[in-house]
N, C-alpha and C positions, 0 to 999 in steps of 0.2 A: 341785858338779858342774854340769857345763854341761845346757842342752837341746840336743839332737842332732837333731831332727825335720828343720831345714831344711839341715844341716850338708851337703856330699859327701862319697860314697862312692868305695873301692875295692874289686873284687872280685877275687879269687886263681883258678887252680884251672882245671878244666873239666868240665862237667857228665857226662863218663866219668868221670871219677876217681873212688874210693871213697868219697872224702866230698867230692863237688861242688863247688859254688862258694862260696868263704869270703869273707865280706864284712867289712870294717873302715869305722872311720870316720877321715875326716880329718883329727883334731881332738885338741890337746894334750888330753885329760885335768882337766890343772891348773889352765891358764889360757883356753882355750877358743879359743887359736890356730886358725887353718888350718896346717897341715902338710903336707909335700911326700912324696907315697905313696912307699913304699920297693918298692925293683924286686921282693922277694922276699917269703916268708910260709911261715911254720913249720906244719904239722897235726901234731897227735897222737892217736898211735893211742889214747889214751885221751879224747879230745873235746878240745875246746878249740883253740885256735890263739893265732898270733903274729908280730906286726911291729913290728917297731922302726924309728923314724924319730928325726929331728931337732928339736925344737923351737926359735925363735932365742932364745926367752926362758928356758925351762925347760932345755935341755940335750935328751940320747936319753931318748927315752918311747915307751912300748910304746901302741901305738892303740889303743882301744877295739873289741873283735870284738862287731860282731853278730849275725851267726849263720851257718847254710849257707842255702844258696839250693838 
């Protein structure tokens, strides 16, 4: 697993919305790519979220979510 600390962010959402602003990180997963933030992002009403982007090495990988803001 990568370290994330100096990685960039995406964040989704708007601080109306029921569950605020959801933040991802940029960053394949597997290989520790930078990644191109995907226009969209899934919430659920059960917590959690979801984006999917591109990796050029890996293929589609879901971002790593960080939390709500």
């Amino acid at each position: 697993m990568c370290d994330y600390e100096e990685s960039p962010r995406v964040s989704y959402g708007d601080a109306d919305d029921e569950f605020g602003i959801g933040v991802f990180i940029r960053v394949c997963p597997h290989c520790g790519r930078f990644v191109k933030a995907p226009e969209k992002a899934q919430f659920f009403l059960a917590g959690g979220a979801e984006a999917k982007s591109e990796c050029s090495k890996c293929g589609e990988i879901e971002l790593p979510f960080e939390g709500y803001f």
